[in-house]
C-alpha positions in Angstrom: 45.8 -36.4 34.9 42.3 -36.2 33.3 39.4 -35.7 35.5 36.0 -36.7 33.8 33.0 -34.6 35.1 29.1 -36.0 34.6 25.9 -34.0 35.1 22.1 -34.1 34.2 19.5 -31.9 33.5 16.1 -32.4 32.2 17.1 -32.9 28.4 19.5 -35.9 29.3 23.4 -36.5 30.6 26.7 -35.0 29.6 30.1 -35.6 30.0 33.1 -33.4 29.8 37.0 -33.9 30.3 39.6 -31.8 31.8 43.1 -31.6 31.9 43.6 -30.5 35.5 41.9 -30.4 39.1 41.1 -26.9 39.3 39.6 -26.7 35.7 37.6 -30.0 36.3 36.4 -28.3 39.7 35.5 -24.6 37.8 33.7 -26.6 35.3 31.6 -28.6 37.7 30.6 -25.1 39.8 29.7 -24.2 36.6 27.7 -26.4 35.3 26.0 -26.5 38.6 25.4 -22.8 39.0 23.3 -23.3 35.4 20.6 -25.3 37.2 22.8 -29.1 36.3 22.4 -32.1 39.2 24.2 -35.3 40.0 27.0 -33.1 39.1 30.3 -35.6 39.5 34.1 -35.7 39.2 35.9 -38.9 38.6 39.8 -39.1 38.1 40.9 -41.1 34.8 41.1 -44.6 36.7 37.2 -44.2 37.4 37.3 -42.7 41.3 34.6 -40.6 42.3 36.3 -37.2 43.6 34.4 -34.5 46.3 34.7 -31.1 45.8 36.7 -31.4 49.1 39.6 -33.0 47.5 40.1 -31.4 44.4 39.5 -27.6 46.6 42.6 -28.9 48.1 44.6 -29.8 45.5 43.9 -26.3 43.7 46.1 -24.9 46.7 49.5 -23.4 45.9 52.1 -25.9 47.1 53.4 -23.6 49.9 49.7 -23.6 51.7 49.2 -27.2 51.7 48.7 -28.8 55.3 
């Protein structure tokens, strides 16, 4: 699945693509960390995604509740 993450600084808006949960949730800590806002993750049918949801997902199977 593709996750889609947006963000804004003061020269303007970006938009990146991932192939996978915890990339797309590494990238937005990232780009966060470097001083980005309005930093979002939306799944490739458009649903906005909390950090809550992907952490979860980036779980080894076996830890899952």
């Amino acid at each position: 699945m593709v996750y889609n993450i947006f963000a804004q600084n003061l020269l303007g808006a970006i938009a990146l693509e991932r192939e996978n949960a915890p990339s797309a949730l590494k990238k937005a800590r990232e780009l966060r960390q470097d001083g980005m806002w309005n930093v979002r993750i939306a799944d490739e049918e458009g649903h906005w995604l909390s950090e809550d949801v992907l952490a979860f997902n980036e779980e080894p199977q076996g830890l899952q509740h």
